[in-house]
C-alpha positions in Angstrom: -18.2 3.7 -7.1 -15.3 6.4 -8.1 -12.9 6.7 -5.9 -9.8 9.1 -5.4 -6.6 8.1 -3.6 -4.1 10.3 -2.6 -0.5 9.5 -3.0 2.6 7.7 -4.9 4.5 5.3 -3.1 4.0 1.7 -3.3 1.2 1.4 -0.3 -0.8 3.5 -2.6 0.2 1.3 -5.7 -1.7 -2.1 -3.5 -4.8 -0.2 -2.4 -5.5 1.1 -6.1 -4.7 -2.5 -7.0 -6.8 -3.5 -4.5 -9.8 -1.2 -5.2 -9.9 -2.1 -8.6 -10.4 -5.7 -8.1 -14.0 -4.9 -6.1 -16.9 -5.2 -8.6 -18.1 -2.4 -6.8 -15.5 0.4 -7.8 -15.9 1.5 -11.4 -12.9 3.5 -11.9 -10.2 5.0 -9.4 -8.1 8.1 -9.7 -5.3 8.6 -8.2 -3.0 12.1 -7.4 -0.1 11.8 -7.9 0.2 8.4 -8.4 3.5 7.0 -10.4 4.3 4.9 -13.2 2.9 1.5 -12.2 -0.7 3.3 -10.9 -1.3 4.7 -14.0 -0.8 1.3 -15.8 -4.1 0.5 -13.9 -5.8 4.2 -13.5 -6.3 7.7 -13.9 -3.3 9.7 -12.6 -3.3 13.5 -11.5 -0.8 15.8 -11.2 -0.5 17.2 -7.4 2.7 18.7 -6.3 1.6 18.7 -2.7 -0.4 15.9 -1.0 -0.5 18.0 1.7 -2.4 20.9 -0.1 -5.6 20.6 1.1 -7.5 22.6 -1.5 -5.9 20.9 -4.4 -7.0 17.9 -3.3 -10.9 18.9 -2.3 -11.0 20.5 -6.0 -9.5 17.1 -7.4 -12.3 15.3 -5.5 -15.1 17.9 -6.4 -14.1 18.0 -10.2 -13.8 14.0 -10.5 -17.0 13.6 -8.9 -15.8 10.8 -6.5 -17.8 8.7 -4.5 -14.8 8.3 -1.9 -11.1 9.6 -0.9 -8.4 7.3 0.1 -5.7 9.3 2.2 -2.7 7.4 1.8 0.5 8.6 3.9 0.5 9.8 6.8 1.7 13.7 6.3 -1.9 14.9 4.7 -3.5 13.0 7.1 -2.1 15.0 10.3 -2.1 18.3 8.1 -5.8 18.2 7.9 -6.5 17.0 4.0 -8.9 14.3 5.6 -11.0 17.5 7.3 -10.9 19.7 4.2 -11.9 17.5 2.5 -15.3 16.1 4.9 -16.1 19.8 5.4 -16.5 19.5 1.9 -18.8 17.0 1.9 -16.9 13.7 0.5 -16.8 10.1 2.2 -12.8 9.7 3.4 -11.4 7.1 4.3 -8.3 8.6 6.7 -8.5 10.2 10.2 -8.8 14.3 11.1 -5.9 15.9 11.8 -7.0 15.1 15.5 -6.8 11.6 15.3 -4.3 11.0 13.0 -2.1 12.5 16.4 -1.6 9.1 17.3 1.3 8.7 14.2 2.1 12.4 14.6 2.5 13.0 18.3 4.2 9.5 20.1 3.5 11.5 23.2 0.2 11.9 22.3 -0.3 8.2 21.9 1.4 7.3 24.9 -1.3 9.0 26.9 -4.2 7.7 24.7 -2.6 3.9 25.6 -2.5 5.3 29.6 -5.9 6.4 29.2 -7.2 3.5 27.5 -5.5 1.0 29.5 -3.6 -0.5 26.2 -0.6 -2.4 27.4 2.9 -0.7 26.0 6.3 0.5 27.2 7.2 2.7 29.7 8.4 6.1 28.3 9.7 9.6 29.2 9.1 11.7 27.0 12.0 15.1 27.2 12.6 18.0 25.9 16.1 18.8 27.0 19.2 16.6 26.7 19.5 16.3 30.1 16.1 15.0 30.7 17.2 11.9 27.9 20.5 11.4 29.7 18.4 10.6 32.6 15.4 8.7 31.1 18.5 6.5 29.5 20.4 5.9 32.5 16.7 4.9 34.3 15.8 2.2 31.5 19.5 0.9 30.8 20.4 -0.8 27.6 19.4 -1.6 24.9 18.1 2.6 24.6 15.3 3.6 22.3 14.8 6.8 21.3 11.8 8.1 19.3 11.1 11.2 17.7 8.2 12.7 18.9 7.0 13.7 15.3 6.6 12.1 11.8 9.5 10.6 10.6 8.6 8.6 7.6 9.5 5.7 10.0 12.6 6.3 10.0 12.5 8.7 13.4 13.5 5.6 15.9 16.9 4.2 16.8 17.4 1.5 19.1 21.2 0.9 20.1 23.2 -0.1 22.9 25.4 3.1 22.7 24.5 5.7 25.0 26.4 8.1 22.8 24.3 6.9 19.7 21.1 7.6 21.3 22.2 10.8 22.4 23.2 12.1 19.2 19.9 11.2 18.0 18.1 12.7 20.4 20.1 15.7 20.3 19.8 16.1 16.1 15.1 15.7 17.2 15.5 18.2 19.9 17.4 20.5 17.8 14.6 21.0 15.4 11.8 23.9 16.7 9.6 22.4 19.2 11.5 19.4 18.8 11.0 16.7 21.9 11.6 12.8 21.5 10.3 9.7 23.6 12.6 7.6 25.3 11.1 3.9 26.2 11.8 0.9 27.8 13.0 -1.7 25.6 10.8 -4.5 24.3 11.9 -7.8 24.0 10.6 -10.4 21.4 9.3 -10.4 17.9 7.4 -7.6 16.6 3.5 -8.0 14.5 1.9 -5.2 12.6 -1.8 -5.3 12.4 -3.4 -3.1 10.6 -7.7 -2.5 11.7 -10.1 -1.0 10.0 -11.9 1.6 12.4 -15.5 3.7 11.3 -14.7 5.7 14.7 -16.5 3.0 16.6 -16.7 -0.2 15.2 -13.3 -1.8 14.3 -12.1 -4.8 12.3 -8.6 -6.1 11.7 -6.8 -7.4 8.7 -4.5 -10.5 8.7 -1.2 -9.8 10.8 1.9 -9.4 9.3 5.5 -8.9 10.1 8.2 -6.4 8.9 11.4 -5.8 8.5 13.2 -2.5 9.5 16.6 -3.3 8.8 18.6 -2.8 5.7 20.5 -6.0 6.2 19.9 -9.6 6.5 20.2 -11.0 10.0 18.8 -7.8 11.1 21.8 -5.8 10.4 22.0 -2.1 9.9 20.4 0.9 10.2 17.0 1.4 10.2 14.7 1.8 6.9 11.2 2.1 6.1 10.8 -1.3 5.4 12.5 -4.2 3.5 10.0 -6.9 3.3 7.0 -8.2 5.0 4.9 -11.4 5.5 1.8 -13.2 6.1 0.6 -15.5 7.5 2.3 -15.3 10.9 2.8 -19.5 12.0 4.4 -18.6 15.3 2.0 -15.9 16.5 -0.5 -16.9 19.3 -3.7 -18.3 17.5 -6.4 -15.6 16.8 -4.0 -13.0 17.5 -5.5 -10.2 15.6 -9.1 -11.0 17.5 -6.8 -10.2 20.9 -5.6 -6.7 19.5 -8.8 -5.7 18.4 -10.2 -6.5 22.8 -7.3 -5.2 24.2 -5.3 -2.3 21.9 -7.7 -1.4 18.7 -11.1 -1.0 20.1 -10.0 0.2 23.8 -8.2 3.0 21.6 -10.8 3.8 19.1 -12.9 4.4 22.1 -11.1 6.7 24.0 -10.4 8.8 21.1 -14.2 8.8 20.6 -14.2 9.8 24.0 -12.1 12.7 23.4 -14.0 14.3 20.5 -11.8 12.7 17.6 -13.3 9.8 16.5 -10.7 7.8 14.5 -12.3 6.9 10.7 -9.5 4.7 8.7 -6.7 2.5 9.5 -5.2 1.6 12.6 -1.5 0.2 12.5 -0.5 -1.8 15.7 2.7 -2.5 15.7 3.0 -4.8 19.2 5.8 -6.7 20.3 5.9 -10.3 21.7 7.5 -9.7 24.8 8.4 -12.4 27.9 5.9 -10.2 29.6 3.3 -10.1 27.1 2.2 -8.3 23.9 2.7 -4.8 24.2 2.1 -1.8 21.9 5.3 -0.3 20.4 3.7 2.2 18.3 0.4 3.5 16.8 -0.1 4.9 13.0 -2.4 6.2 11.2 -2.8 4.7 7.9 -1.8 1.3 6.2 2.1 0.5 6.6 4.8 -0.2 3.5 5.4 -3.1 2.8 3.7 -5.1 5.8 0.4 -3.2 5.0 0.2 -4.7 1.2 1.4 -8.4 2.7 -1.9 -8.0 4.9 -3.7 -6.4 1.9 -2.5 -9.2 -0.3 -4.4 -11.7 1.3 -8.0 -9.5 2.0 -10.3 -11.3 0.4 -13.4 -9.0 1.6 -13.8 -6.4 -1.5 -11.7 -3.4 -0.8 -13.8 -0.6 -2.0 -16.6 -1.9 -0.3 -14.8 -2.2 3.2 -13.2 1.3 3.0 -16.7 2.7 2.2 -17.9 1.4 4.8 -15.5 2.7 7.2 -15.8 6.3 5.6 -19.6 6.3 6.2 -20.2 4.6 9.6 -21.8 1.5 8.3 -18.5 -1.0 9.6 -20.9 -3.1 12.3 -22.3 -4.6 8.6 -19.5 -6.7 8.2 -18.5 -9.5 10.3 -14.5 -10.2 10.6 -12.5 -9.9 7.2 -12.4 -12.7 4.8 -8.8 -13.8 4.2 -7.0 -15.8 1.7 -5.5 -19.2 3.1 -2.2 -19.0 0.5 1.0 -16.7 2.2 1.7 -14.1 0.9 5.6 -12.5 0.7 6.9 -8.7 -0.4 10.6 -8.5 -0.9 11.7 -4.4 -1.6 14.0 -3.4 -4.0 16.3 -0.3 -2.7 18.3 2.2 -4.8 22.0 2.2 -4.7 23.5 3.9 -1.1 19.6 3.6 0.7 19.1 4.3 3.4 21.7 6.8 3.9 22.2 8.6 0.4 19.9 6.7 -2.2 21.1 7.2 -6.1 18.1 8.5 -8.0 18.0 8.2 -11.7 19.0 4.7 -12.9 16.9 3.0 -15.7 15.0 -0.3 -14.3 14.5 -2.9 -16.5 12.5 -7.1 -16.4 9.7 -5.8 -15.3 7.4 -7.6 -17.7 9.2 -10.6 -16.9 9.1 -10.7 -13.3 5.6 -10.1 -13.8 5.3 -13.4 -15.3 5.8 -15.1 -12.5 2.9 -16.8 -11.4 1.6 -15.6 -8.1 3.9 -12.3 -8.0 3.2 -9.1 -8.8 5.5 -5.5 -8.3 4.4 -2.1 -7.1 6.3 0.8 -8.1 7.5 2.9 -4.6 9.5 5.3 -6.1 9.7 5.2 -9.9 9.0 7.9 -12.2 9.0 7.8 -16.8 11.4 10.4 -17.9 11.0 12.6 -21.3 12.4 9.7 -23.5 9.9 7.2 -21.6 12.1 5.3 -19.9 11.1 4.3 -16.6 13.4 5.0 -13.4 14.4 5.4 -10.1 13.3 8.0 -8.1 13.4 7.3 -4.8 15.5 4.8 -1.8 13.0 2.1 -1.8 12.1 1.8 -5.4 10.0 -1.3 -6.2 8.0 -4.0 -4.0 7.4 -7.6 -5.2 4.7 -9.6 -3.8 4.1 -12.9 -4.4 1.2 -15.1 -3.4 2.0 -19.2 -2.8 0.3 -21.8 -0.5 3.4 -21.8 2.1 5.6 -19.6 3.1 8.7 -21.2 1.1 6.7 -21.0 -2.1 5.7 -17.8 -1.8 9.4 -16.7 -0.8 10.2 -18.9 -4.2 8.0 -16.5 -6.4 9.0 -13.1 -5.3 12.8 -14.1 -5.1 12.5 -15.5 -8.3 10.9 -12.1 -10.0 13.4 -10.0 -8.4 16.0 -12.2 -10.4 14.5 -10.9 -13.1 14.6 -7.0 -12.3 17.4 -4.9 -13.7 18.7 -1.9 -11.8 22.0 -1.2 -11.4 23.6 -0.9 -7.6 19.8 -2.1 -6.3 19.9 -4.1 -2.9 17.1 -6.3 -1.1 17.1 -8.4 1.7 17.7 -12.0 1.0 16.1 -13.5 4.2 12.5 -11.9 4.5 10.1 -14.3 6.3 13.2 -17.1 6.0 13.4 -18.0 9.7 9.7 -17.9 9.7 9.5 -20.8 7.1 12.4 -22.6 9.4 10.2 -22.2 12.2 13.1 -20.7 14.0 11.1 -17.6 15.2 11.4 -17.4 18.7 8.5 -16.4 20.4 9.3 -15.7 24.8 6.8 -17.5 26.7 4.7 -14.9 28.2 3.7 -13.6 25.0 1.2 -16.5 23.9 
């Protein structure tokens, strides 16, 4: 099996990785890719993810037995319908489906509709309307942009005038209008499932961290780390959000004439009150998604195939690997708020020595002279495999030591409490 994914940040870096270590793929290209992708396959120029017909004539001209939609801005453009009305197997929803990342609105109804246990929300269109979904919830406020945000499009706060400003700069934008929720309490879980538009089966949950800081400090990024296993969540977690959030969901978009094919993030909170949805997606997260993907032990290639063509009901639940697994991100200088592009990374090859870790490239790119550097705010992901927590933590902390980029920053504490036990979990939520 060929297959073609679409993308170049570090998500798409694990599922190439991923893909290739199925007996069943035979080669994989990808478009754009990036530096560390093309270490392991074909890479194709594509100045636009988004541009649907580059992408079909990329697909038609490799001959590919299946397309891997990576982020979520083709996906609620329409690449995933160009390119079926072409005739290929893809692995990502229609623009239809993929509404649940690109409208919250849109998925707060789906969740009403479906029954799916969540927040309650407003969602406004005039500053007004937020000053008095605010005052109705009370503190702590959270405020969500109603449309793609590259997850950054959420703030949570207990300034009033913070999450006005925010709302304000969303609803300032044409047809801008933003979601204001109750706050959940408790830790937050991502699981990603795996949906055929019917049949639906979840990966191992993970848990991420948004924060720049340790301790949870700081603004808000698009992730600094992730892990898995998850020792504090209720036992067979991820069989509960398939019942009650992934298949209840996948149904009533059948039920509306979008069938969902791909994957379905569930990112639910652990509240006193009980799990509850805090937001949909519509493709695998960065970095939780390649902590889940990190332990899949059910080939790749074969799975997303399967998904793409209707045949999911022929697996049972995913086989995963019993060791933990750990990503740690490496950020540019200034990220979140002005990220430094440009700056030579070094100890690569070293940290890749490590045994049990590994490092995706996020936002890297080779210059003229060949010298590979930074091109992005979250520039490289290290994930490390060990059979607890604290070794895998060991592994990935100790590659990073050996990774040269000058001004970088990375959280020093991902999945720390976690190995402490010191996660606190409210009753209600088991």
């Amino acid at each position: 099996m060929k297959v073609l994914v679409i993308g170049s940040g570090g998500r798409e870096h694990a599922i190439v990785r991923g893909l290739l270590a199925d007996p069943s793929v035979s080669a994989v290209v990808a478009a754009p890719g990036n530096p560390g992708i093309a270490e392991l396959a074909t890479c194709e120029p594509l100045a636009d993810v988004c541009d649907a017909p580059a992408v079909v004539a990329l697909a038609a001209r490799h001959t590919v037995d299946l397309v891997v939609v990576g982020p979520e801005a083709p996906l609620v453009a329409g690449v995933g319908d160009a390119l079926r009305a072409a005739g290929h197997a893809v692995f990502g929803p229609d623009a239809a489906a993929a509404r649940i990342e690109g409208s919250k609105s849109f998925a707060k109804a789906v969740m009403a509709a479906a029954g799916v246990p969540t927040s309650l929300a407003h969602v406004c269109t005039t500053e007004d309307e937020v000053a008095a979904a605010l005052d109705s919830f009370g503190a702590p406020h959270v405020v969500k942009d109603d449309g793609l945000a590259a997850g950054k499009g959420v703030v949570v706060t207990d300034s009033r005038s913070e999450a006005l400003a925010h709302a304000r700069a969303c609803l300032s934008r044409p047809g801008g209008q933003v979601v204001v929720e109750d706050y959940l309490d408790g830790p937050e879980v991502s699981v990603f499932c795996v949906s055929d538009g019917t049949t639906v089966r979840a990966l191992a949950p993970a848990q991420d961290f948004k924060r720049i800081g340790d301790g949870d400090e700081g603004p808000n990024t698009g992730g600094m780390g992730a892990y898995s296993p998850l020792p504090w969540a209720p036992l067979h977690f991820a069989e509960w959000v398939v019942e009650h959030v992934a298949q209840p969901t996948i149904d009533e978009l059948h039920r509306m004439g979008c069938p969902f094919v791909g994957a379905l993030y569930c990112g639910l909170a652990l509240t006193s009150r009980g799990p509850r949805v805090v937001e949909f997606n519509a493709r695998f997260g960065d970095p939780d998604g390649q902590a889940s993907l990190a332990r899949l032990l059910t080939p790749l290639g074969t799975l997303l195939y399967a998904a793409a063509t209707g045949r999911l009901d022929d697996f049972d639940d995913l086989r995963n690997r019993p060791e933990s697994a750990v990503v740690v991100v490496v950020s540019a200088d200034g990220y979140p708020a002005a990220a430094r592009s440009g700056d030579p990374i070094a100890g690569l090859e070293e940290a890749a020595e490590v045994p049990g870790a590994w490092v995706l490239h996020a936002g890297t790119r080779v210059d003229s002279d060949g010298v590979l550097r930074s091109s992005g705010g979250r520039v490289l992901d290290v994930v490390a495999l060990g059979a607890t927590l604290d070794a895998a933590r060991a592994a990935a902390y100790e590659a990073i030591s050996r990774i040269r980029l000058d001004g970088s920053h990375h959280r020093r504490d991902i999945a720390l409490a976690a190995a402490r036990g010191e996660v606190l979990v409210p009753g209600g939520a088991a």
